[in-house]
N, C-alpha and C positions, 0 to 999 in steps of 0.2 A: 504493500500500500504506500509507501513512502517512497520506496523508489519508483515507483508509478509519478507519485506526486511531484520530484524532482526532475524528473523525465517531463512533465509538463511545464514544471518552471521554467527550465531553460528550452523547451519550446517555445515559451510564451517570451522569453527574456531574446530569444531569436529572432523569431515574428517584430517582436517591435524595434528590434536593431533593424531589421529588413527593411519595414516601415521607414522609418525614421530616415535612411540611407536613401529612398526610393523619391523622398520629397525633401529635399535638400535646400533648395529657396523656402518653400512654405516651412522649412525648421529654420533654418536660419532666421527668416523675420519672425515667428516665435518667439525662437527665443534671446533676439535682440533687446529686449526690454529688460528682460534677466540679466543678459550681459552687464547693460548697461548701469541697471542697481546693484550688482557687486561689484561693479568697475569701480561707481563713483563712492561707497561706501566704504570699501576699503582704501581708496586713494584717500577720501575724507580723512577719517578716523587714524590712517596710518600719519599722514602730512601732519596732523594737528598733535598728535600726540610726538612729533617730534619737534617740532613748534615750540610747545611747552615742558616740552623734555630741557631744549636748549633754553629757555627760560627761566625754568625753576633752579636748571643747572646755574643760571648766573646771577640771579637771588643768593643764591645757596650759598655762592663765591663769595657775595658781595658782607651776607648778613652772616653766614654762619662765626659764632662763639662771641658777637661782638654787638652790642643795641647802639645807638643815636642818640644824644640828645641835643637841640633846641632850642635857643635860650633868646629869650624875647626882652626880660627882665623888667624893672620897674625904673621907673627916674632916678631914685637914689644908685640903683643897681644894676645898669643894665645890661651886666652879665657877670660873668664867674671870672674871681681872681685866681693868683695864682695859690693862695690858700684854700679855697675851696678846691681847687684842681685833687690838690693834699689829700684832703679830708676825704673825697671821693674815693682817689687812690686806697686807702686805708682799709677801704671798706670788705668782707670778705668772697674771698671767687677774683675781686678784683686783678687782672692780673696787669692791666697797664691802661695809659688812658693815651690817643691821640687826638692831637687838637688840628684845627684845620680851620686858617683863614682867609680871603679870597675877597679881593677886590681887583677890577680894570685899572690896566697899565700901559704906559708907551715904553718899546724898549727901541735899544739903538744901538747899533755897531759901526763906526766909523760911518760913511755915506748911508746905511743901508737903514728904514727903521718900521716899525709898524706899530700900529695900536690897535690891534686887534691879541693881543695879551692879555692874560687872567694870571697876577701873581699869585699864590698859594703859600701861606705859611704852615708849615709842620714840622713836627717834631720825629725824634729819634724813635721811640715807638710807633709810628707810623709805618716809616721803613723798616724796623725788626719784625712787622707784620705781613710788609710786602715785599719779600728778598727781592723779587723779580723787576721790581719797578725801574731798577738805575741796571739800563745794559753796559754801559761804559762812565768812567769813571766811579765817583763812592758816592755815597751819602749821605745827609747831613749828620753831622758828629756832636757830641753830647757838648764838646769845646767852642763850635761854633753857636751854640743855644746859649750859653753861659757868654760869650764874648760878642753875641751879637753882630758875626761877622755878616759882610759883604759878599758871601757864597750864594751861589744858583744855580739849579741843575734845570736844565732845561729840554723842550720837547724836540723830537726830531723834526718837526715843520719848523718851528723857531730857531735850528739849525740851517736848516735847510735856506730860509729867508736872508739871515743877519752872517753866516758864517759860510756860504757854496761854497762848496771847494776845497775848504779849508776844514783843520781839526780846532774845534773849539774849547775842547779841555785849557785851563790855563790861560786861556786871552780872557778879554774884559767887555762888557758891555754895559750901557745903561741903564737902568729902571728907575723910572720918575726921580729924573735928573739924580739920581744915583748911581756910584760906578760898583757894579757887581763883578767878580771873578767865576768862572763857567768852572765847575768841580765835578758834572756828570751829566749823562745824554737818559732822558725818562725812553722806558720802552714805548713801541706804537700802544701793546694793549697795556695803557693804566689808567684805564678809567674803572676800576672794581671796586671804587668805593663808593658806599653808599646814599653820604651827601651829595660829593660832587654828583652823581646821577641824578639825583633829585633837585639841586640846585640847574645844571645844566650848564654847556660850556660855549652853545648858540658857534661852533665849531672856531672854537677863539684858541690860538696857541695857548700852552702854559709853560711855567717857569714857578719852580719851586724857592725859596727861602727857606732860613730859620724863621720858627715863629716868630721869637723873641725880637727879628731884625725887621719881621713884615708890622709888627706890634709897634716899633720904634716908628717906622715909617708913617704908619697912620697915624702915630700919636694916641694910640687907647692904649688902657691898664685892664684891658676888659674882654672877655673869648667869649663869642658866642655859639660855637660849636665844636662840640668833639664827640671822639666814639669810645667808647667803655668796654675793654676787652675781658673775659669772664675765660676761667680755666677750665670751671664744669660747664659744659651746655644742660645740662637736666637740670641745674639750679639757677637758670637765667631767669626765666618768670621770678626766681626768689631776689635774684640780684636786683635785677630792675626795681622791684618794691623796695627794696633798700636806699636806694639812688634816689627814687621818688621821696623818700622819707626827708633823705639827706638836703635835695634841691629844694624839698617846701624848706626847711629849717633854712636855710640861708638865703631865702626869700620873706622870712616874717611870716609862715606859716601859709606863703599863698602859692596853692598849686593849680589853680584854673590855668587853660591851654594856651590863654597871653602871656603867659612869663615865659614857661618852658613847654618842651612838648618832647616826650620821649618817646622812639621811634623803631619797634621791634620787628626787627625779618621775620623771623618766625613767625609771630601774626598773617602778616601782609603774603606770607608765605602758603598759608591753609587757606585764605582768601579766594591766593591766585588759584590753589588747585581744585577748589570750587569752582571757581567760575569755569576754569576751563573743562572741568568736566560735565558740567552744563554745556558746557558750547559742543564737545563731542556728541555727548546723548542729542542734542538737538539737531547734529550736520548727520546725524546717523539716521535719526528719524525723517530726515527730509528727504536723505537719499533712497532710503526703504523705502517708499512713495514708489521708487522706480519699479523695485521689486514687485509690489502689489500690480500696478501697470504689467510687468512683465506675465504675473500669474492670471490675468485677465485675458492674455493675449493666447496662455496655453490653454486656457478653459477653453475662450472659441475655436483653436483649433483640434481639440479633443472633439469638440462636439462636432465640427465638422467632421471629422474623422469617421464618425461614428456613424453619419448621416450617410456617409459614402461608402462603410464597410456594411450595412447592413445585411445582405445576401451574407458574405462572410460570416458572421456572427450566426443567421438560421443557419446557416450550412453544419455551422460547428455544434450549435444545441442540438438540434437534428440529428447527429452523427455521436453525441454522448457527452460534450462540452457541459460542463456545472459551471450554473453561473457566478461561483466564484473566481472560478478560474479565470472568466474570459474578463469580469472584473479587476482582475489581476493583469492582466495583459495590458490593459488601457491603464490601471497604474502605473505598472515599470514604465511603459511608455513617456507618460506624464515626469513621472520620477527624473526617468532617463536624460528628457528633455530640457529640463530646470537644472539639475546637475551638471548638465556637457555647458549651458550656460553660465551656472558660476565658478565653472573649471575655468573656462573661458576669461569670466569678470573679473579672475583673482588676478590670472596674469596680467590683463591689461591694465589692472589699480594699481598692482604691485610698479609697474611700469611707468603707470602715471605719476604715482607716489615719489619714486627715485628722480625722476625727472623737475618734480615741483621742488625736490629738497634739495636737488642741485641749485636750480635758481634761486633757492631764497639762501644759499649756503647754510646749509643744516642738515646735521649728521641725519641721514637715513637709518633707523630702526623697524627692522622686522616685525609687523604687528601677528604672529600667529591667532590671537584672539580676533583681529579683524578679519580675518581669512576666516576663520572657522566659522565666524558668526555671518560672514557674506555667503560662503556657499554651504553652510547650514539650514538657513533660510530659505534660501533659492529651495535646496529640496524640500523642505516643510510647504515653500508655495508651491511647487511642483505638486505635491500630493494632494496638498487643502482644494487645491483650484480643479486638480484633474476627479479628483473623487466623482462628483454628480455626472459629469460624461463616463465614466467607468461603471457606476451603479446603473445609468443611463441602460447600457449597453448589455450590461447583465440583465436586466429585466425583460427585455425585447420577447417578444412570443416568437417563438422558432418559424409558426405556420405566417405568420401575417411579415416576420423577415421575407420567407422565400415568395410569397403571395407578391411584393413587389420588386419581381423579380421580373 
């Protein structure tokens, strides 16, 4: 009995390879719409998730082990001395604090000058955070913070402008009517820090300082930003409530978001991967759309099918066919058909996907859960859509098939 019944299956699984081979445009336009919804679903969902892959990766860079704070302050105070700096420091997890200040500058080399310059003052902790940042020469030293020297390290476009040609290390140039000594060349990528990205640089060279000398320059006793580096990350929520505590106290007890505002990745970071995974479920459900289209398109041509094999079908009731079996047939069929479609739509997403992540330069990653959920579906629409022309077909009266014959 069973091998009776296996001996039908892949009869049946034969028959509709046959089929399916025999009418070749009418499968193809079939099952174009299928294609078409696991093409665009798995290009969607793979594109985006790498998207936000390279995103979160540079959040991650930018915020991990270290918060922000903001400082607005009051009339009397309108920011953190260097006693407070102290007191922060002090505090526990604390493992260093970077400060960071930034105001528009004209620099000038001999004939050559621009004012399209953002000076940057920081400190030693900053660079012990970012080995990477000085490709040539050093940078800034705890002697120049203390001595408030005339050292500057500067961007490779600001190189590029004031020094062609030449090696810059060692020569001189000027910053608001100051003569600076060139000590180090910043890498292309140092932008990973958190203010500067939130502040913005409206693509203006840079040129670093000591603080302590960009402090002199403006003439403040006063910092209004730095970043707080922490040794545990699992006790950063606890550290941050600490700092908070600290900056009311040295405000007179006032912590509303005009004086300071403190600023955590980590947050901003569950945020981001919220949304973007709303925006996935959403570019996925849009694309699925296609898919339903696609399963509309095999219903009518099952049914056509069906309308055309009639004689076929009494033939086989007739001759001993249960009509499950023949049921079965217009399954696989259906099945068959949705399936060789999102065989189809994975290549061509996967294809599409590599190609979008070239153009937007972003690591392409392999979504197997997108594949699996595009031509997953395709067969569930395969089967859901083909069912009623399959049952259709099973039902037919043997006598009134051949009677229109």
């Amino acid at each position: 009995m069973i091998k009776a019944r296996l001996t039908m299956l892949r009869e049946n699984i034969r028959m509709s390879v046959g089929n399916i081979l025999n009418n070749k445009m009418r499968t193809f336009l079939t099952i174009l719409g299928i294609i078409i919804g696991v093409a665009a679903v798995i290009a969607m969902i793979t594109t985006v998730s790498g998207v936000t892959g390279e995103i979160t990766s540079q959040f991650a860079d930018m915020g991990t082990g270290k918060f922000s704070v903001s400082v607005t302050g009051t009339e009397l105070r309108p920011g953190l001395t260097q006693g407070d700096l102290a007191e922060l420091e002090k505090l526990d997890n604390v493992t260093g604090i970077s400060i960071s200040m930034q105001n528009d500058t004209v620099a000038r080399h001999g004939t050559e000058w621009t004012d399209e310059v953002i000076i940057e003052g920081r400190n030693t902790v900053y660079f012990r955070h970012n080995m990477k940042m000085v490709v040539r020469g050093r940078p800034v030293s705890i002697l120049d913070e203390t001595q408030r020297a005339r050292v500057c390290i500067i961007s490779q476009g600001l190189q590029e402008q004031l020094f062609y040609g030449h090696d810059p290390l060692g020569q001189t140039l000027t910053l608001d009517g100051h003569t600076f000594t060139v000590i180090g060349v910043l890498s292309t990528d140092n932008d990973n820090d958190v203010m500067t990205q939130a502040m913005g640089d409206n693509g203006k060279e840079k040129c670093i300082v000591p603080y302590t000398t960009a402090m002199q320059m403006s003439r403040t006793a006063y910092i209004k930003s730095i970043e707080i580096y922490v040794a545990d990350t699992d006790r950063q929520e606890e550290t941050i409530e600490a700092a908070k505590e600290t900056l009311t106290r040295i405000f007179n007890g006032r912590d509303d978001n005009d004086i300071f505002t403190v600023i955590n990745m980590a947050i901003l970071m569950d945020s981001l991967n919220k949304i973007t995974s709303m925006m996935t479920t959403m570019l996925a459900g849009i694309a699925g759309i296609s898919l339903l289209v696609g399963g509309i398109g095999i219903l009518n041509m099952m049914l056509v099918s069906v309308t055309e094999r009639t004689i076929e079908i009494g033939l086989r009731k007739a001759l001993g066919a249960e009509p499950n079996m023949i049921q079965m047939q217009f399954l696989i069929e259906a099945f068959i058909l949705s399936t060789l479609g999102g065989a189809i739509g994975a290549v061509l997403g996967v294809t599409v996907s590599i190609m979008l992540c070239r153009a937007m330069n972003v690591t392409f990653v392999l979504s197997w859960s997108a594949i699996a959920l595009g031509v997953g579906f395709s067969g569930l629409v395969g089967i859901g859509f083909g069912w009623a022309p399959a049952r259709k077909a099973s039902q037919l009266n043997p006598i009134d098939a051949l009677r229109a014959a």
